[in-house]
Every structure is written in structure tokens, then in C-alpha cells.
N, C-alpha and C positions, 0 to 999 in steps of 0.2 A: 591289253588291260587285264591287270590280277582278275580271280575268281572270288570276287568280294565277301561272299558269305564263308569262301573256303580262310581269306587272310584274314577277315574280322577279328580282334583280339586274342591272334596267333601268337603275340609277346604278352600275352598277359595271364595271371594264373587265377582264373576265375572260378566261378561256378562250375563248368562244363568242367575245367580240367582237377576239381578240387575233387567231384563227383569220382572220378575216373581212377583218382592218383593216391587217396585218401581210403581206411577204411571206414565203414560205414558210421563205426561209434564216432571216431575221430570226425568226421564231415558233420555229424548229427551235431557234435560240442559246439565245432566252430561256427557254424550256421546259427548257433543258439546265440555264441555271443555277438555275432553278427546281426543280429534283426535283435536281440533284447538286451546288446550291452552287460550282458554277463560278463563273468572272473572264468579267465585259460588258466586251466589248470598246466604245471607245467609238462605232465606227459602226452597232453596234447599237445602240446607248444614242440613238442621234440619233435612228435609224428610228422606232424604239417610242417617243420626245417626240413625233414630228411625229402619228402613228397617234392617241397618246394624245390629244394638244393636237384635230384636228380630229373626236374623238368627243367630248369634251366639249363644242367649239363645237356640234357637231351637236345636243348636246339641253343649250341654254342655259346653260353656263360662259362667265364672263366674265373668272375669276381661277382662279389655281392657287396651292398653299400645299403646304410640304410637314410634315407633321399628324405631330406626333411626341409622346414621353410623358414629360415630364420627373420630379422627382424628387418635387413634389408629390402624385401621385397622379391628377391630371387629366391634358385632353390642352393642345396650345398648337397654334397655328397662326398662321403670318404669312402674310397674302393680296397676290400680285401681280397686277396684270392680265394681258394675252395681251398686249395693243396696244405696238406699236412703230412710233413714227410714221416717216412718209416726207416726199421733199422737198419734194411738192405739199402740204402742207397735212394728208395723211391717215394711216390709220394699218393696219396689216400685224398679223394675230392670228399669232405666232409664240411658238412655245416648242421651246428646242433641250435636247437630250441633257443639255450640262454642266446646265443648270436643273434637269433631272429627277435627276442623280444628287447634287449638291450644291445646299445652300443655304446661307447664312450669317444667321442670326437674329442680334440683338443682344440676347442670351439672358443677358446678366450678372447678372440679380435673379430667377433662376431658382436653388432652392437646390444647393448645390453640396457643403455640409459639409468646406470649404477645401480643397478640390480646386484652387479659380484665387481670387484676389480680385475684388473688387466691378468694379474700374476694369481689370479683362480681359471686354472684352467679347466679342470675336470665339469663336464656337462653330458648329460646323460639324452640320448635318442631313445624311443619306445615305440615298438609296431605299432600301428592303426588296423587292425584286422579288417575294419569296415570301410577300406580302400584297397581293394587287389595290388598286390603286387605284381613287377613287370617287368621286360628284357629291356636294357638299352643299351648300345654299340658296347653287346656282349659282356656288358655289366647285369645280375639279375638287383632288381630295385626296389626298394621295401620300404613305402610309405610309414611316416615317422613320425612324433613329434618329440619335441623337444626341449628340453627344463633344463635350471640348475643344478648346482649341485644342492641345494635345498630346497629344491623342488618347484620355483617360481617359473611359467611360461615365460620362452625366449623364444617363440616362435610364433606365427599366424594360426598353424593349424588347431594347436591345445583352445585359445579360448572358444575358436569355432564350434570346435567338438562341445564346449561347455553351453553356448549359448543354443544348440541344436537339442542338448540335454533338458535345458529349462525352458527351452518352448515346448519340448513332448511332454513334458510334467503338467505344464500349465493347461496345455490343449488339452489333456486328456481329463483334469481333474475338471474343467469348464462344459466339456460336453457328455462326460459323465452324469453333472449336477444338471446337464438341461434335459438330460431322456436315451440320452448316445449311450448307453452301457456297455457295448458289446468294443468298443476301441480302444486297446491295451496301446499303441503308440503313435504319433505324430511324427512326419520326418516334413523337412523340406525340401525344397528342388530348385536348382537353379537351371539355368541354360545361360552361359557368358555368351552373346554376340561378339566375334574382335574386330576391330578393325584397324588396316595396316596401310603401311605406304612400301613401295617396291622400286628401287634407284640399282642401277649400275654399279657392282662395286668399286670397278674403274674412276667412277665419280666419285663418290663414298671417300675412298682412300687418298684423295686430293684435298678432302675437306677437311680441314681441321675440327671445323666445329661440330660437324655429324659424328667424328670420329671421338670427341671427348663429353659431351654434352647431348649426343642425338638429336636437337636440332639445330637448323641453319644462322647463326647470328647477325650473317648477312647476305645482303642478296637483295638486287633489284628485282622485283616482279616481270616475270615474261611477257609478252605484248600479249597473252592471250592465257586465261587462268580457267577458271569454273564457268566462267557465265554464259556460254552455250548449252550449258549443262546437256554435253553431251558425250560424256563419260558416264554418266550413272546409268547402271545398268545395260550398259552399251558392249557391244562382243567386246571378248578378249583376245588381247594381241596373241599372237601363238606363245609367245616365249612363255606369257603369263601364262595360259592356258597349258602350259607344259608342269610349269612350277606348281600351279593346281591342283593337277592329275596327282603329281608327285606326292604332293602335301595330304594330299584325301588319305594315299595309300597308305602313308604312314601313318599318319594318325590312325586309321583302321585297325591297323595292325594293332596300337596299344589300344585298343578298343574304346577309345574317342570318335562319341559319334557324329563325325562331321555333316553337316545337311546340306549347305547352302552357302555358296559363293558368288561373289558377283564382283563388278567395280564399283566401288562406291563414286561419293560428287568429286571429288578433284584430282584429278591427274594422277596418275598413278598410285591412286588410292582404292582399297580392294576392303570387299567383307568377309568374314568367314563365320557361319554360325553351327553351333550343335545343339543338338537334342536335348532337352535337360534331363537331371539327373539328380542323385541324393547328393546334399548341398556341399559336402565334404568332397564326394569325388568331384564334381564338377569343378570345383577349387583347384584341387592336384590335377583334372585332366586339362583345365586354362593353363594352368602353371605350366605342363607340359606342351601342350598347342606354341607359346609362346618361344619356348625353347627350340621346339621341329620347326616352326615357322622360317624361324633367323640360320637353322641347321639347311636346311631344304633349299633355301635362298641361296647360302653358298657355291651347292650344286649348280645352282643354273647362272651363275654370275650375277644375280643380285645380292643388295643386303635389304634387308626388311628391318623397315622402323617402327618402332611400336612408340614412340614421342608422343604425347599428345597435339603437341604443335610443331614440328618438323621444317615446317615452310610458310614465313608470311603468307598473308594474302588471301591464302586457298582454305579450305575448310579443313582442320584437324580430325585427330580419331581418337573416339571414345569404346565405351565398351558397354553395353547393354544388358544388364543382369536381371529377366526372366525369373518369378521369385513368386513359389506358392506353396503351400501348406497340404499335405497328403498321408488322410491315413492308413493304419496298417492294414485296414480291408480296401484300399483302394478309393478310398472317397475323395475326391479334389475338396478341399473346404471353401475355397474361392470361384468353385463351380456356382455359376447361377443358377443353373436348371432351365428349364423354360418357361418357368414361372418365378421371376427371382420375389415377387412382393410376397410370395406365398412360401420361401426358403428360408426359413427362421436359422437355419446352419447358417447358411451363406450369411442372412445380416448381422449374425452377431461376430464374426469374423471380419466379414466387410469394415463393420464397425470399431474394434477394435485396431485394426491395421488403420484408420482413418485418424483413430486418437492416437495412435505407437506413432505415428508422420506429424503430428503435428503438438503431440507433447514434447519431443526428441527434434525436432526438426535441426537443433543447432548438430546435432550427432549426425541426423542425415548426411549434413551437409560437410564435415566434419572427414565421413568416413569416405571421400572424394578429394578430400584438399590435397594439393601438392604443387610446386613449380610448375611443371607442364601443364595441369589442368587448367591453373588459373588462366592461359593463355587463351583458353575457350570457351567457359562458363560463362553464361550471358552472349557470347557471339551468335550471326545467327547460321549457326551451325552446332549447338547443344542448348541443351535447356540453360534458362536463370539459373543464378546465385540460390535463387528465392527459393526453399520447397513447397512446393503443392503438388494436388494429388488433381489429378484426370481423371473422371470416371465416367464420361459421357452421358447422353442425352436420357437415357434409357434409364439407368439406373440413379441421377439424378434426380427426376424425376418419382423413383421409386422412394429413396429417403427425403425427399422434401413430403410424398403425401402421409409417411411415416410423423415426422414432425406436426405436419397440421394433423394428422388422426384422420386423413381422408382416403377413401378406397383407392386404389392404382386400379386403374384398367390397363394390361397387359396391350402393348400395342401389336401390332398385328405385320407379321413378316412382308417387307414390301420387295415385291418382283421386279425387278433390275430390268426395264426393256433399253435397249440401245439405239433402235431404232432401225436397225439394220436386221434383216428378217432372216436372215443364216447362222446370226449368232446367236444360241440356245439362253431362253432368259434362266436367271437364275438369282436366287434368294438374299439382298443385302442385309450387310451385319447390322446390328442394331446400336453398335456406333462405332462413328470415325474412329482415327486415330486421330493424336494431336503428338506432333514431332516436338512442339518446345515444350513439353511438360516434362520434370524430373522424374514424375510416380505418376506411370501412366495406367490406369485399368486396362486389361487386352483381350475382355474374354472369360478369362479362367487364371489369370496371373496378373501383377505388378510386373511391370519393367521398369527398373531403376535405372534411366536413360545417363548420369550425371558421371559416371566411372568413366576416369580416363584409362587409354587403351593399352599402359605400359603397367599398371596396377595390380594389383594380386587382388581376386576378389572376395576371399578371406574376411578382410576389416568392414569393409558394407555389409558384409551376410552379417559377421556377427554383431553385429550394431541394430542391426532390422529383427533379428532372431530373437535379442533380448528385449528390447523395444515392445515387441509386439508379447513377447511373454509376460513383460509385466504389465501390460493392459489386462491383457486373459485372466492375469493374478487376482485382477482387482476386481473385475467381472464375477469370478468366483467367490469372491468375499461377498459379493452385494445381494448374489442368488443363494450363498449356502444358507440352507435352512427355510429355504421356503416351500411350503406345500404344493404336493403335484397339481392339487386341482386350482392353486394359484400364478404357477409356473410361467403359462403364457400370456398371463397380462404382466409377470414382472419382467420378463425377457422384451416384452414389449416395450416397456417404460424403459429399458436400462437403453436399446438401442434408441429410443426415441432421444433422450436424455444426452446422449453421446451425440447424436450428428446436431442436437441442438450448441451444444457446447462447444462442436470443434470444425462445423461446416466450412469455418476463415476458408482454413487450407483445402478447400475445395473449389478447383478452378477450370474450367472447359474452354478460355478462353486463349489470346495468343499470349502465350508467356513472354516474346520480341520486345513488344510495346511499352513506350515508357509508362502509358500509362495503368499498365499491369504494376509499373513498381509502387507507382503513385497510392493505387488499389492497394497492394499487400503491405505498404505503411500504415495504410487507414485500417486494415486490418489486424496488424500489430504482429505480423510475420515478420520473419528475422532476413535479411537481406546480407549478409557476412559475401560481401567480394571477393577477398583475399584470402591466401593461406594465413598469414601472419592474425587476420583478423576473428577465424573461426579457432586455430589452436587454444588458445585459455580455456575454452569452451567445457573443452576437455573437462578440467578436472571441478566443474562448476560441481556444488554439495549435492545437489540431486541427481547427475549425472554419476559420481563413486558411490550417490547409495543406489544407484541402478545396477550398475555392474556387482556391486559387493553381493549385495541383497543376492542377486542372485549365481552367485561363484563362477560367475564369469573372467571376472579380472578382481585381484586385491589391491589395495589401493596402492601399493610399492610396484604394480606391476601396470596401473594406470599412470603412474608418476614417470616411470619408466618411460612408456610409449612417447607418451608426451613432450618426455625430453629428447627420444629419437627423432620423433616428427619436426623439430624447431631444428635440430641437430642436419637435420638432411635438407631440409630447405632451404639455410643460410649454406649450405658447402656446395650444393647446388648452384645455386646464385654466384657463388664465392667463381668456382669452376668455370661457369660462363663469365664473368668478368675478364678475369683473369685469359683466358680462350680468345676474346676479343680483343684483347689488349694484345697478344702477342701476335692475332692476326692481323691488325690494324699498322702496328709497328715493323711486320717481318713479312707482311704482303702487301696492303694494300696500297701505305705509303711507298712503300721502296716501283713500284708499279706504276704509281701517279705519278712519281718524280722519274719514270723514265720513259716513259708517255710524255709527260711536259717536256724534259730534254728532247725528245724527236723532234716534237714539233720545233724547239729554237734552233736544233738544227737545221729543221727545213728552211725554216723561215730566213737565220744567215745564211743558209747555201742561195737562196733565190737572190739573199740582195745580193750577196760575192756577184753572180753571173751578171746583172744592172740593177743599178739602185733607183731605177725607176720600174721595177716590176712590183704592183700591188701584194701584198700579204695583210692584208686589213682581215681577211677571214683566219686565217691562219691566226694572226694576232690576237683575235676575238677568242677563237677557240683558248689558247695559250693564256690568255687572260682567265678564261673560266674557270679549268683544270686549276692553273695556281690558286684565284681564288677559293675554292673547293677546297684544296688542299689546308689551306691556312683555317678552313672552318673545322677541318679534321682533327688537325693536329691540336688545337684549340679544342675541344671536344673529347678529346684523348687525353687530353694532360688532365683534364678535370674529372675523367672517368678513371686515371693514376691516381689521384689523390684520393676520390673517393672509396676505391679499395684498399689504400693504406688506411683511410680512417677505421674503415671496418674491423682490418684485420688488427687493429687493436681496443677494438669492442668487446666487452665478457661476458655482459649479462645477453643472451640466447633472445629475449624475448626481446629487448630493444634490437640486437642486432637483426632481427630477421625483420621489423620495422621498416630501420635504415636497408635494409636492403631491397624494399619493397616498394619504399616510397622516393627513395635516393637515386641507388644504384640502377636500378631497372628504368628509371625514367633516362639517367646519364646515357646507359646503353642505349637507348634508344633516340636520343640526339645524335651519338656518334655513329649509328646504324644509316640515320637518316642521312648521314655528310657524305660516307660511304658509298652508302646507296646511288646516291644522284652521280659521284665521280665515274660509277659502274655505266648508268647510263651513257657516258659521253668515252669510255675507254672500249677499243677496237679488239676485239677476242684474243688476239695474239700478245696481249699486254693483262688479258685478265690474269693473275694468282693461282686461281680456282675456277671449279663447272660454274657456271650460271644456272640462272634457274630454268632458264628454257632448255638449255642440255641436259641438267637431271629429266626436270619433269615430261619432256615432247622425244627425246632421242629412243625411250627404250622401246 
């Protein structure tokens, strides 16, 4: 095992190494714009290229790229050398300033949702100073973001950074006007939970459908799935256990703080959590986690899935976004204290995030939708469609006596005996958790349980960032100008006034239950099932005067998204269709008809030998398989037609419709014809792994 504190962020150019490599003036600048978002002058921008350029030469860079996040979801990187040749024949490892603050990709087939045309290629990259850069397979990597050529975000990272800007503005102009004087900034913090599934390459690369779509299209269920539930949290097999070790190390290295790994509920399915962080890096270090995951997996002959639904049956993975508010002297804002009735910080932020969740709920919900999620939203294995917010017995209790105007008595820490006199009692939390809530209270943070596990968490931050900052806006309109010595009774009225108004979305109960749906009708909560259903959502008029309002997105650049998001759903869908169609026609059939032929061979070879030898079983069987077959093929031709109608469908918005209410249902009749011939065919005629091969052999 490495020397952990010696490998920690040994590829990364941080603090330690900036201190070290920089001189003092130059460290002093960047640090400045680093914590106050100040303007690099450009001969600091030189110093910190030349510092940065010969720490990377120092441990094995040969190239620099600068590593940005466009609208796909992934990352993109163009690689340059250092080398700059000389007169003699040789060549000078040089990288200057302008290099480090700009770059020019020819990023035109990068989606854009008519932001520019195809034959505009010019698009400009720009450091992120307030994301280290870092080594990777001897590339140095320089966090980015990324615009047009007229300057419109084409990327994840730019509105994040905007929406991080306008909740420190707001935070601070709000706690300012309540008595906070001394807090010049607000940052946020995320910590992404991921979770993955781990198969055999071997397998992997038999499957068509894993291989084009990441998940399984088809596949009978194994005689044996989750419901021992004894996988979760259960030892790990060595090999996992090896790929683990691996994955910490590396991630250490880029100074991703990994914490905690375990199996999760079904079958070779696994968790990884880190530390949180300011909400920007923890973005670029998911994004990177996600990458080492599927790199690290190779090593050891698996692939890693990050699908949200990968495998009927079993429980998919999501991704759990730990999400609080922190200021620049260190103040958690969602800290309760140990007095929360008596934390007039905590409620008025409490509060706030209560109303940002349920004025916005469509956006919540919004900033989760995709193909794969929809696979598990509402299962019971992630939270509802529905949003609501969690916030336990403890502090529900505290804004209900808030509303009536009645004292809270502070309850009293209750000691955990077990019953068993060896094991040291000790102090329970002052409340549960609740696993089917999408916003759960945990303490001292939200967890926004509703992210699926293949997602950039980029578009939930900045959705919740700006949400909650134009709560805080309004907060501030309502206290500006009020006198100190009336302060605390308007701070009192305005939280009282807020949980009276938006309690709906406050829920402690089982999110599972239908009649939680029943409940958040009667409440007049938004219930959006599908992707197709919450996308319009989007560009509803108080939603573009949210983002406008506060320069987060312009409204050509919410139109955009908008049209990537319907864009990527229907080609999604489109891809699986299509995937199943070819394996249904080039596997599963050609498979059952030669399984059915065995068997009539059998059957004539028994009568040849006497035609008084029984084959009634045999017969029965041969009878099935055909039948079966003809429900397939039947099934299939209707699931042919139904992707011809699509693919001559224009308008985006009906097409992602029909493909939701159509297409996905068809697959899923021809899945089922599928499925049961799988049942009754003998391994050596299967196509492909089964699901007991992937999921029980590793």
C-alpha cells in the first residue's frame, strides 16, 4: 500500500505546490483571485504557466490540454505538446500565460442546441483558476470553461460558476442586513456519493446492448436478485477489493477525496463516496472519479457501468449530492447548532432552501430527468418523481412551533442502550434518515438523493445555487431597511411567514406509498414522471426570469439546453430501439430457430429409430419455443414500424412523446417475448451472458 498522505494530490498543482513553485507576489495575486474572484493580470498569468509548465515536466508531462465540459455530459480535451523547436535542430519545453488562460478547440460538433452553426467553428476555452489543475496519463490538465465565439456558455461549468456567484452575492447582502457584518463570501459544497455496477469485460463485450446504450435490453432475471439482501454492505470479493485499493490510489493522487466504499443492494453493485468540497471542484473531481472508475476497471478486467438502470429487476444507481452553504470565516449556514430554535442563521437559510424547493420544484425535478433515470424514479430504490424535503422530527417540530408562535423546548439527547452490557452506549442523532425523500435534511447539509449515477452534477448545483439565491434576494428586499431594534421580530415574521406558505413540500413520511402520491396532489405538488413530461418546464416565464434575473443563463442559452435535452432523449431512445431490433433479428431469433430445429430433430430422429417411441414432452416443448417465437417476431415487426414512424417525426417535442409513450412501451412487449424464450433455451444456444453470468460469476 502507497504512503497515502505522501501520494495525496501528487498530480495536482495546488496549494502546497503553488506555495513552493511561485513567487510570493505571484502566489499572493492568485490566491486573491482564487477566494475573491478577482481579474489575473496577465504577468501573473505568465509566472503561474512557466511554475505550472515545469512542475508537470518535473513528474513526466509531455502535453497540456485544457480539459473542459461541454454539453454532452462528458469531459473533452485537446492535447498539445510543451516542445517549441529551435534553430539548431532542437526543441525548448515552453508554455506561456496566453496558453494557460486561452485556448481555441475546433469544438463545432460539440452540441450547441443553435447557439452557432455547424461551419462556426472557432470556440474559445478559459482557465478556471479556482479548480487546480492536474497530471493525467502524462497529459498536464487545466480546468476550463468554455463559450462561443460570442461569448454564449457551451458548457456545464460557466453557468455553475454563475450560479455560485449569485448565491455569494445574495448570502452575503442577506446576512449582512440581519447583523453578519464581518462575511465578505458564501461558497457552496458539494460531496457527489456514486454509485456503479462492476461486470466482466468478457461479458460486457458479448453484449451488444451494454456496449451501445449501457444498459441491458434484454435479459431474463437470474433465479436469485436482491432480496436476500445480502450484498449490501457485505465483504468484498477480492478482485473487487483489489479494483478498490486501485481506484482510492488514484483518485488520491488527483487529490479526490475518496472516503468510503462499500457494495451497495444488488449484485455487483458498489458505492464510492468523497468528502465534500467547493461546489465547482467537486463537479470536475465527479467528472474525473467517473472517468478513473471505467479507466481502473479495465486494469482489472472489468467494465464499470454508471447507467442508471443497467439491469432489470435489481436496484439501479444514482448519485447523491450532499449540498450546503459555507462561509468565508467558516460558518456552515445549515449548521443547527445545538440549539437550532434559538439559530436565527440556520432558520432563515433553512427557510429559504424550503421555499428555493418548492417554488422551483419543476426545475428540481428537471435538473435529474434523462432516459436512464426515468428507469428508477418512483422505484423502490430512489426517491418519487414528487419533490419534497425531509427534515425530521426535530426540526419539524421546531418550524411548526415557529408558525403557531409557541416556545420549542429543545429535546433532550437520548442514550442508545442496546441491551447488551459490552457495548458502550452512546448518543442518538436527533433524526432518522428517510431513504425515499429526494431533499433530505442530514445534519448540517441537503442531500439531493434524485441524480442519476451517469450525470454531471454541474446542472442540479446550478439549478439549487440559483433557486435558493433568489429566495435570499427576496428575503433581502423585505428586511432592507428595517431598524435594528426591530430586526428580530421581522426576521421572525418573514421565517414564520415562509414555512406557513410552503410547509406542502415538507414531508417525513414514506415517499413509496401511493398514498404519499394521493397526499402531494391534494397538496398541489408537481408529480412530472417522465423526461418528456418535465422538459417544457424549462423555459416556463418564471423560470428564464430566474435564470436571466440573475446571469446565470440568457435566454438563447436556456433555449439551447432545452433543445439539447429533447435532442438527447429521443436519440437515446432512438439507439435503444434500433440496438434491440438488431439483437432480436441477429440473435435472438436466429437462436430460437435453432433451438426449435434441435429439438424436431430430436424428435424425427426418436421416431426414425420406432414410431411408437413417446415424444409428447419433446413435442410440448417444440410447441412452446415456436409459439414464443411467433409472439416475437409479431412484437418485432410492430417495434420496425414503430421506429420508422419516429424517424420521420420533426417536431422534438412530440417526438420524444411518441417515444415515451409508444416506443418504450413496444420495447417492452418485445423484451417480454424475449425474455420468457430465454427462460426455456439451454446456455449453449444463448446469443449472449445472462444475467446470472454477469451478475453471480464475478
Amino acid at each position: 500500500m502507497s504512503n497515502v498522505p505522501e501520494i495525496y494530490g501528487s498530480l495536482v498543482f495546488n496549494d502546497k505546490i503553488m506555495k513552493t513553485k511561485l513567487p510570493k507576489d505571484v502566489y499572493k495575486a492568485l490566491r486573491k483571485t482564487i477566494e475573491k474572484n478577482t481579474h489575473l493580470e496577465a504577468d501573473i498569468a505568465n509566472a503561474v504557466a512557466v511554475a505550472m509548465k515545469e512542475w508537470a515536466v518535473e513528474n513526466g508531462a509531455t502535453h497540456f490540454t485544457h480539459w473542459f465540459q461541454p454539453l454532452t455530459g462528458f469531459t473533452a480535451e485537446k492535447h498539445d505538446s510543451f516542445i517549441s523547436p529551435t534553430e539548431n535542430g532542437g526543441v525548448l519545453m515552453e508554455f506561456s500565460g496566453k496558453e494557460l488562460i486561452k485556448g481555441e478547440p475546433d469544438a463545432s460538433s460539440f452540441p450547441s442546441g443553435g447557439l452557432r452553426a455547424t461551419c462556426e467553428a472557432r470556440g474559445y476555452t478559459a482557465w478556471d483558476p479556482t479548480s487546480p489543475a492536474f497530471i493525467k496519463d502524462g497529459t498536464l490538465c487545466i480546468p476550463t470553461a468554455f463559450c462561443s465565439y460570442s461569448g454564449e456558455a457551451l458548457d456545464k461549468k460557466t453557468p455553475l460558476l454563475r450560479s455560485m456567484d449569485a448565491l455569494s452575492k445574495e448570502a452575503v447582502k442577506l446576512l449582512n442586513i440581519i447583523g453578519n457584518k464581518a462575511v465578505e463570501s458564501v461558497i457552496t459544497t458539494v460531496g457527489p456519493e456514486q454509485e456503479y455496477f462492476l461486470i466482466d469485460r468478457e461479458d460486457f463485450k458479448k453484449r451488444r446492448d451494454l456496449i451501445f446504450t449501457g444498459r441491458t435490453l434484454l435479459g431474463a432475471p437470474a433465479p436469485k436478485g436482491q432480496e436476500m439482501d445480502d450484498h449490501y454492505f457485505g465483504m468484498l470479493k477480492s478482485r473487487v477489493a483489489d479494483y478498490m485499493k486501485d481506484l482510492d490510489e488514484e483518485l488520491w493522487k488527483l487529490g479526490i477525496p475518496a472516503k468510503t466504499k462499500h457494495n451497495e443492494v444488488a449484485p455487483c453493485q458498489h458505492e464510492l463516496a468523497p468528502i465534500f468540497d467547493t461546489t465547482n471542484v467537486a463537479v470536475d473531481h465527479n467528472q474525473l472519479t467517473m472517468e478513473v472508475m471505467k479507466k481502473v476497471a479495465e486494469k482489472h478486467g472489468f467494465v464499470c457501468l454508471l447507467h442508471e438502470k443497467p439491469f432489470a429487476g435489481i436496484n439501479g444507481s444514482g448519485k447523491h449530492n450532499n449540498w450546503s452553504m459555507t462561509t468565508n470565516l467558516g460558518t456552515n449556514l445549515l449548521d443547527p447548532g445545538k440549539t437550532p430554535a434559538e439559530n436565527t442563521q440556520f432558520l432563515v437559510f433553512l427557510a429559504a432552501v424550503i421555499k428555493a424547493v418548492d417554488d422551483y420544484a419543476d426545475l428540481m425535478r428537471l435538473s435529474v430527468a434523462s432516459a436512464g433515470n426515468d428507469h428508477r424514479l418512483g422505484a423502490n430504490e430512489a426517491p418519487p418523481a414528487i419533490i419534497s424535503i425531509f427534515l425530521g422530527d426535530e426540526l419539524t417540530a421546531v418550524i411548526e412551533s415557529i408558525e403557531k408562535d409557541e416556545f420549542f423546548h429543545t429535546s433532550e439527547k437520548v442514550s442508545m442502550q442496546t441491551g447488551a452490557k459490552v457495548i458502550p452506549h452512546f448518543t442518538r442523532d436527533t433524526t432518522d434518515r428517510n431513504r425515499t425523500s429526494p431533499f433530505a435534511f442530514t445534519g448540517n447539509k441537503f442531500e439531493f438523493r434524485s441524480l442519476g449515477s451517469s450525470a454531471s452534477v454541474a446542472g442540479p448545483n446550478t439549478i439549487l445555487n440559483t433557486a435558493v439565491a433568489e429566495v435570499l434576494s427576496q428575503f433581502s428586499a423585505k428586511l432592507q431597511g428595517t431598524a435594528e431594534e426591530d430586526m428580530e421580530k421581522a426576521v421572525h415574521d418573514l421565517i414564520r411567514d415562509t414555512i406557513v406558505a410552503h410547509k406542502r413540500v415538507i414531508f417525513n413520511g414514506n415517499g413509496y406509498t401511493e398514498e404519499w402520491v394521493q397526499e402531494a396532489e391534494k397538496r398541489g405538488l408537481y408529480n412530472l414522471r417522465s423526461t418528456p413530461e418535465v422538459l417544457p418546464r424549462f423555459l416556463d416565464p418564471k423560470n428564464v426570469e430566474l435564470f436571466t434575473k440573475h446571469g446565470v443563463y440568457t435566454e438563447s442559452e436556456m433555449n439551447s439546453r432545452h433543445e439539447i435535452k429533447l435532442e438527447k432523449y429521443c436519440k437515446t431512445l432512438h439507439i435503444e430501439g434500433k440496438t434491440m431490433l438488431s439483437m432480436l433479428h441477429q440473435e435472438v431469433m436466429p437462436a430460437a430457430r435453432k433451438y426449435a430445429d434441435s429439438l424436431a430433430a430430436s424428435i424425427a430422429g426418436r421416431k426414425a429409430v420406432s414410431s411408437s417411441i413417446s415424444c409428447g414432452s419433446l413435442e410440448k416443448q417444440l410447441e412452446k419455443i415456436a409459439g414464443l417465437y411467433d409472439v416475437l417476431v409479431t412484437k418485432t415487426e410492430v417495434l420496425d414500424e414503430a421506429i420508422l414512424k419516429a424517424e420521420e417525426m420533426e417536431d422534438l417535442e412530440a417526438l420524444s412523446f411518441f417515444y415515451h409513450d409508444t416506443v418504450l412501451a413496444v420495447m417492452e412487449e418485445a423484451r417480454a417475448a424475449a425474455d420468457e424464450i430465454e427462460v426455456y433455451m439451454p446456455d449453449e444456444y444463448m446469443p449472449y451472458p445472462t444475467y446470472t453470468k454477469m451478475l453471480f460469476y464475478v
